[in-house]
C-alpha angles and dihedrals in degrees: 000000000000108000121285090215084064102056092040086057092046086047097054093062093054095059087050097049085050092040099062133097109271100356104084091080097051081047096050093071111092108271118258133202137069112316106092092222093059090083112057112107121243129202155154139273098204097202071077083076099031089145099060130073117247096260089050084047101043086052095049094043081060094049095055084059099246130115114202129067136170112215127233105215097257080072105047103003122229095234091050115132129239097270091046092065106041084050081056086051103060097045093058086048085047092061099032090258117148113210102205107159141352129219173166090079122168113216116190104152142034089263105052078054096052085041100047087050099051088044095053085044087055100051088040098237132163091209150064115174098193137148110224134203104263091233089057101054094106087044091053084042088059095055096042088055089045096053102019098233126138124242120209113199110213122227115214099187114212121029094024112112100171091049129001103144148035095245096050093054079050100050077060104040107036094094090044127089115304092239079068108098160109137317092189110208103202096192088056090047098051081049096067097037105256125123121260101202090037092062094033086060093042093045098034095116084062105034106114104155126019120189104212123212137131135225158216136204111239135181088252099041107033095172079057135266126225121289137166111287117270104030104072140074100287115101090226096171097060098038089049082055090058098050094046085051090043087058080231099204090193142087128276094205101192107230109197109184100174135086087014097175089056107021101146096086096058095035093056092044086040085056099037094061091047081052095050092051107045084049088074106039 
């Protein structure tokens, strides 16, 4: 395995460039030239950011040089009018921000389903990372046919019993509509022992969405907690080999769950080493 120092010096670079005054949207565009991994497009999970407001978010997420972000609905409510969200819009066009999805969204009736899709219609997103109830999966399938927009089911590891793994969201999808499919969560996924890389290579057919992160094991949390990317239990390197050699077409929406009333820091670091690694593949 190429060594770890490396990648941590390449990805320091990459925190500093986004990190200075004027730069980070230049940087924010996917990376082009000649190494493969330059092109996969990074993002951010704004429930990473869930106590700021969406201006403050939308500024963080470019500072952390990235350009795409899905909201949690602290930070575009679900109930929000038509005016609301295209205010919201046009916030997230006035700063380069692409809005592509927004999760993750909890669906346990027929309503929040009808609600979650014609907000998602309104906002013009290709996404909904949601996590429905399983009886209304042909429901969901219905919707996703009626206005053509994915939905990527979110694993949560331990503790979930209706999802906590890639494979059990495809034992119940796998008949449905092939725009059904996963948001795979691949700190979840470590949590509850399985390997990352291994299901984004089994599932990749149905993969639309995957919330990077990476953990620890602690004295409080055993199965791992969030930490900054790079210093924790994932083997990044070699799952963000995978998805360059995949030709993964999605986003990897970075979900940092710690130090949430200061998360900057470990986002910028977080993406900086992604940065730094994709740089060389």
């Amino acid at each position: 395995m190429t060594d770890r120092r490396n990648f941590l010096k390449t990805a320091g670079i990459g925190v500093a460039v986004a990190a200075l005054p004027g730069v980070s949207s230049a940087s924010a565009s996917p990376a082009r030239g000649k190494k493969s991994g330059q092109g996969i497009k990074l993002g951010v999970a704004s429930y990473s950011l869930r106590k700021f407001s969406r201006e403050e978010a939308l500024e963080m997420t470019r500072r952390c040089g990235v350009n795409r972000i899905a909201f949690k609905s602290m930070h575009l409510p679900l109930d929000s009018d038509r005016e609301t969200i295209m205010k919201a819009v046009a916030e997230c066009k006035e700063k380069g921000i692409t809005l592509y999805g927004a999760g993750v969204i909890y669906m346990k009736t027929k309503e929040d389903v009808d609600q979650a899709f014609e907000y998602a219609r309104t906002a013009g997103l290709e996404i909904i990372i949601g996590v429905p109830q399983p009886d209304l999966l042909t429901y969901v399938e219905e919707k996703v046919k009626e206005y053509d927009i994915k939905m990527a089911i979110h694993n949560h590891g331990p503790g979930d019993d209706l999802y906590p793994s890639a494979e059990t969201i495809i034992e119940k999808i796998k008949h449905l509509d092939k725009r059904m499919g996963l948001c795979l969560d691949i700190g979840h996924t470590k949590r509850i022992n399985r390997d990352p890389e291994q299901d984004f290579r089994d599932y990749f057919d149905r993969i639309f969405d995957v919330h990077i992160k990476d953990v620890v094991p602690t004295e409080s949390h055993p199965e791992g907690e969030t930490c900054i990317m790079g210093r924790g239990i994932i083997d990044l390197v070699s799952f963000l080999k995978t998805v360059v050699a995949l030709k993964y077409a999605g986003t990897l929406a970075l979900e940092y769950e710690a130090e949430s009333d200061d998360p900057l820091p470990g986002m910028m670091e977080s993406l900086g080493y992604v940065k730094g690694v994709l740089a060389t593949i």
